[in-house]
C-alpha positions in Angstrom: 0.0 0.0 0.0 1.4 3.5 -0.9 2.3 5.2 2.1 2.4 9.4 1.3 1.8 12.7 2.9 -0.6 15.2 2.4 0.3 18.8 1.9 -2.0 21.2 3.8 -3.4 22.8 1.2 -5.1 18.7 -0.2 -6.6 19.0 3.1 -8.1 22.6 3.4 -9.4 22.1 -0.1 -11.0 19.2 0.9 -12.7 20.7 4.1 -13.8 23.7 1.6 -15.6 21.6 -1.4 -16.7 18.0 -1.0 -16.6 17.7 -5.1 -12.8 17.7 -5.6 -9.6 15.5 -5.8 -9.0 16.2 -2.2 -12.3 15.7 -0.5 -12.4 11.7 -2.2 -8.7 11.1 -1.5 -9.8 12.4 2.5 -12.5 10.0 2.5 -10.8 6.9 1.6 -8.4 7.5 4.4 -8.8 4.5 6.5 -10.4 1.8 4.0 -6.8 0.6 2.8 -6.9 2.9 -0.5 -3.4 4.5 1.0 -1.6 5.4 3.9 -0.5 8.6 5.2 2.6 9.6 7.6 2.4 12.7 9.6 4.2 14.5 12.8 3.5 16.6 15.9 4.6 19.6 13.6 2.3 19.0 10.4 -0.5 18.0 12.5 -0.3 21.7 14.4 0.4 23.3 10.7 -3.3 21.4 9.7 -5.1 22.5 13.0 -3.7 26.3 12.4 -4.6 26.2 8.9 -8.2 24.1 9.2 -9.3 26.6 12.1 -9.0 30.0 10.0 -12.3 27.9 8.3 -14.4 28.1 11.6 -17.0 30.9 11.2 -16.6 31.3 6.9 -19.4 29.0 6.5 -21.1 25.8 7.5 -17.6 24.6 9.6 -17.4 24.4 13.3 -14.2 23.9 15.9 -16.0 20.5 16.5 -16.4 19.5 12.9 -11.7 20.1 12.3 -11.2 18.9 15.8 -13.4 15.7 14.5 -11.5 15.3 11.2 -8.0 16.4 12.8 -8.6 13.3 15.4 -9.5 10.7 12.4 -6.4 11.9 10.5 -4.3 10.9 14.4 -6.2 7.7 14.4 -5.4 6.4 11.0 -2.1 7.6 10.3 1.3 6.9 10.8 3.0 9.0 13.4 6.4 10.0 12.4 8.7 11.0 14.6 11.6 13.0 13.4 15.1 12.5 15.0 17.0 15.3 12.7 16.3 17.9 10.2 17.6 18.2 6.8 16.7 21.9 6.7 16.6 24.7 4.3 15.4 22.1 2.2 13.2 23.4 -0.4 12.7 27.1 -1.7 9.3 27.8 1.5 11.1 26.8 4.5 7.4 26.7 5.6 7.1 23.1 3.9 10.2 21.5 5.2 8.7 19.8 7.6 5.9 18.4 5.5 9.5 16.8 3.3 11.0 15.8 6.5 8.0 13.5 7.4 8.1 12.0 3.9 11.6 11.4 4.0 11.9 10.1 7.7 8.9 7.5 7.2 10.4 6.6 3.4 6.9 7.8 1.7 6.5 7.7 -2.0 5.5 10.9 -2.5 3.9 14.3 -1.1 0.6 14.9 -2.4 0.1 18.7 -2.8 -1.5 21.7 -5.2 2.3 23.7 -4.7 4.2 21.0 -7.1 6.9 23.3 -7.7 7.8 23.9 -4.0 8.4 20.7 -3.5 10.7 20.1 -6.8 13.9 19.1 -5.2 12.8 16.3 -3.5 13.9 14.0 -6.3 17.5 13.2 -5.0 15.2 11.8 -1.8 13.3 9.5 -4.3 10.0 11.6 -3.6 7.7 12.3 -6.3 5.4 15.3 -6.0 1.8 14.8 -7.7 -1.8 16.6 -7.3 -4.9 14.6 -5.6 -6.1 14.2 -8.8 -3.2 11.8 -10.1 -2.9 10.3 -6.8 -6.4 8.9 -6.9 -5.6 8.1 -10.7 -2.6 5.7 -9.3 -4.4 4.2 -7.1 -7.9 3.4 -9.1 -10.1 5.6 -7.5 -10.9 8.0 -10.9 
């Protein structure tokens, strides 16, 4: 089973539109579609990010603190002994690379592919939802 991680911005487009790439690839987290890897620091990054979304429409603190527990319970947690950083062009997404790279991942599923470019020498590739969920036969 592919084992990846999910940029933020796969998930706050998934908690924004339940039509897209992301919002599938979200809900087949747990049925052995994939695997994700995360860390203490990405997992505060999502919760920072996800909460700016409480009061802009039909989201509630319950509703990310829900989906923010599910993502605990079902993924690998990572922990990261050493860091590998400036990394990429954002230092902002080094961490999200360090995960990958610490937990051996395949790739980093993200909107940004070009901040993430330079992962190649880490045997990373970098794809959208969209191609993810092509890979793995779900579109």
């Amino acid at each position: 089973m592919l084992n990846v991680v999910l940029d933020t911005n796969v998930l706050y487009s998934a908690m924004r539109s339940q039509t897209g790439a992301s919002f599938k690839l979200l809900s087949l987290l747990g049925v052995d579609a994939y695997e994700i890897s995360i860390s203490v620091p990405l997992i505060v990054e999502y919760e920072d990010a996800l909460m700016r979304l409480v009061g802009s429409g039909r989201l509630r603190k319950i509703d990310i603190d829900a989906v923010l527990d599910f993502i605990c319970a079902q993924a690998h947690h990572q922990s990261i002994y050493f860091l590998w950083r400036p990394m990429l062009r954002d230092p902002k997404d080094d961490h999200v690379a360090e995960v990958a790279v610490a937990a051996g991942c395949s790739a980093i599923v993200t909107y940004n592919l070009k901040d993430f470019k330079s992962l190649e020498q880490f045997g990373l590739r970098v794809i959208t939802p969209a191609v993810f969920l092509k890979e793995i036969g779900e579109i």
